[in-house]
N, C-alpha and C positions, 0 to 999 in steps of 0.2 A: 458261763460261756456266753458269749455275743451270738444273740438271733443277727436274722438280716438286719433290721434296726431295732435301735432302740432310744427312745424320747425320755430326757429328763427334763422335768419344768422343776424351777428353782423360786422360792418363796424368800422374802427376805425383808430388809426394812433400809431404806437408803445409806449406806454407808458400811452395813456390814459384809460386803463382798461379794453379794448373789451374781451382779453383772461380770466381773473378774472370774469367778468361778464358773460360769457359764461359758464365756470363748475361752476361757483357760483350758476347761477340759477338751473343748472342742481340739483344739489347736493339738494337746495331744497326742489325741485320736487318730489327727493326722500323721505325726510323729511313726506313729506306732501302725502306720500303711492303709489307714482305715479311711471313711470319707466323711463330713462333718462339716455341721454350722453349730454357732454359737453366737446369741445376739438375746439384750435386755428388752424388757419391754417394761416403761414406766413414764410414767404421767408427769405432774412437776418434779425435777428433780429438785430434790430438797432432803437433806438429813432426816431421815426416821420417817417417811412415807412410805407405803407398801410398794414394794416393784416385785417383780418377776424378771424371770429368765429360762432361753429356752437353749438348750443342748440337744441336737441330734446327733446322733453316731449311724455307721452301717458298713456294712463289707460290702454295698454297694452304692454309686452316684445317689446323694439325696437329691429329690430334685421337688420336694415338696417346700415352698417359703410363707407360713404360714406362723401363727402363733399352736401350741404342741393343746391339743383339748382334751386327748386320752394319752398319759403319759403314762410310761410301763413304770418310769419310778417320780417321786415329790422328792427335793428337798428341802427344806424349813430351817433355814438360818435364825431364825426367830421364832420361839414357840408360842410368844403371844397371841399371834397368828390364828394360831389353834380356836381360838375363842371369838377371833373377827371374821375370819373368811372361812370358806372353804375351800380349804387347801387340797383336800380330795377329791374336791368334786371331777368328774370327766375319768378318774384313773383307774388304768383295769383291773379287772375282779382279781388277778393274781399279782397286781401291783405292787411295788415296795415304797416304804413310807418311811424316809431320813428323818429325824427330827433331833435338832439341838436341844438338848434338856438333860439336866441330873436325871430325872426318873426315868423308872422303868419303862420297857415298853407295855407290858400290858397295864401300869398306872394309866399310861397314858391311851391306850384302847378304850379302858373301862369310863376315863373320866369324858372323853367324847363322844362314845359310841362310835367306833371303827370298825369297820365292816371288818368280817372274822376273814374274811378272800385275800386280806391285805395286807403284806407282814409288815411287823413296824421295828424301823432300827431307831436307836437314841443312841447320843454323844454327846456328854455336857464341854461342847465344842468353844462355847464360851470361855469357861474356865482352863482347859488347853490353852487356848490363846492367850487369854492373860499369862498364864503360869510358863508357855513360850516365846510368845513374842513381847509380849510387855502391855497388849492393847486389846483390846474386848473385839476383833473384828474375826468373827468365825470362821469364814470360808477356805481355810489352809487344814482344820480339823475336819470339818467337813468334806473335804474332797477326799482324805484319807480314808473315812466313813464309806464314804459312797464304792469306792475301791473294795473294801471288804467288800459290799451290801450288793456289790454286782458284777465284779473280775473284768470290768467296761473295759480297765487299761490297767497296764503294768507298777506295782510301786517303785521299780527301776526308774519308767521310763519319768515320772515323775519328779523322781529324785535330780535323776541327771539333768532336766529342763530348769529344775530349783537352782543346781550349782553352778549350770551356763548362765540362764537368763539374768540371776538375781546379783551374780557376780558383776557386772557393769554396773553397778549402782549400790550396792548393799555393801556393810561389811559381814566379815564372817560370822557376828554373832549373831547376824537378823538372818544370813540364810542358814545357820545352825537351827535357830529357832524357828524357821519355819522350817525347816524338815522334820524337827522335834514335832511339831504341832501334827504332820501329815502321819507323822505316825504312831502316835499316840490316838489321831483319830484312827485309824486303822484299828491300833489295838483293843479300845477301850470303847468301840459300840461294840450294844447289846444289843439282840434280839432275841424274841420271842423262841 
């Protein structure tokens, strides 16, 4: 269920979709009568550089424009990540922790030490993507993910943004394939 707001910060590595995914869900939100930004934050842009991105949603005016420091969930398009930054840092005690990866989530608690307050969801959102769209860029499993991981917005209203928007430019098997991707992300995170 949606509090008044709720802040996602997005972790990623230049080219695998964190910025997209970020005003995508935004955009959404709005969709679906809620009120929301959505905007990257990243340094040189250049293939495989760490960027961020911040989502806000709320049932009422945001009116805060800020980069997100305590964000109620993470998502990690890249779990190399894990081992460079931290990607927790700032996030609340009852926080949710997305992360792209084959393993588990408690492999993945135990092998960083994740604070026990924090749930953590995994999706080897990677291999979705290849196995749907034909190309390693995560963030269409990933947004599916986060759907489970926090009912933010609808898998409708999703869907039907994928077969309006992707239609002017895709053919049917890239937006087959990414709906396959969002929902597979959907189906196939775990959590704790």
């Amino acid at each position: 269920m949606l509090n008044n707001l709720i802040e996602i910060r997005w972790h990623a590595r230049g080219g695998q979709g964190a910025k997209t995914a970020a005003t995508w869900v935004a955009e959404l939100a709005v969709d679906e009568g809620k009120f929301s930004q959505g905007y990257p934050d990243y340094g040189p842009e250049r293939m495989g550089a760490p960027t961020k991105g911040y989502t806000r949603i709320s049932t009422s005016e945001v009116r805060v424009h800020s980069p997100i420091y305590n964000p109620d969930v993470v998502a990690v398009l890249d779990n190399t990540l894990l081992g460079s930054e931290n990607v927790c840092e700032g996030i609340k005690a009852n926080g949710k922790l997305i992360i792209n990866s084959p393993d588990s989530p408690d492999s993945i608690r135990k092998k960083f030490s994740i604070n026990n307050g924090i749930k953590i969801f995994t999706v080897n959102a990677t291999q979705i993507s290849i196995d749907e769209i034909g190309r390693p860029i995560p963030n269409t499993p990933m947004i599916g993910a986060l759907i489970k991981a926090t009912n933010v917005l609808s898998m409708e209203t999703i869907i039907n943004d994928v077969r309006k928007k992707f239609a002017k430019k895709f053919s049917d098997k890239i937006i087959q394939g990414n709906i396959s991707a969002i929902e597979r992300g959907y189906k196939e995170v775990q959590s704790e």
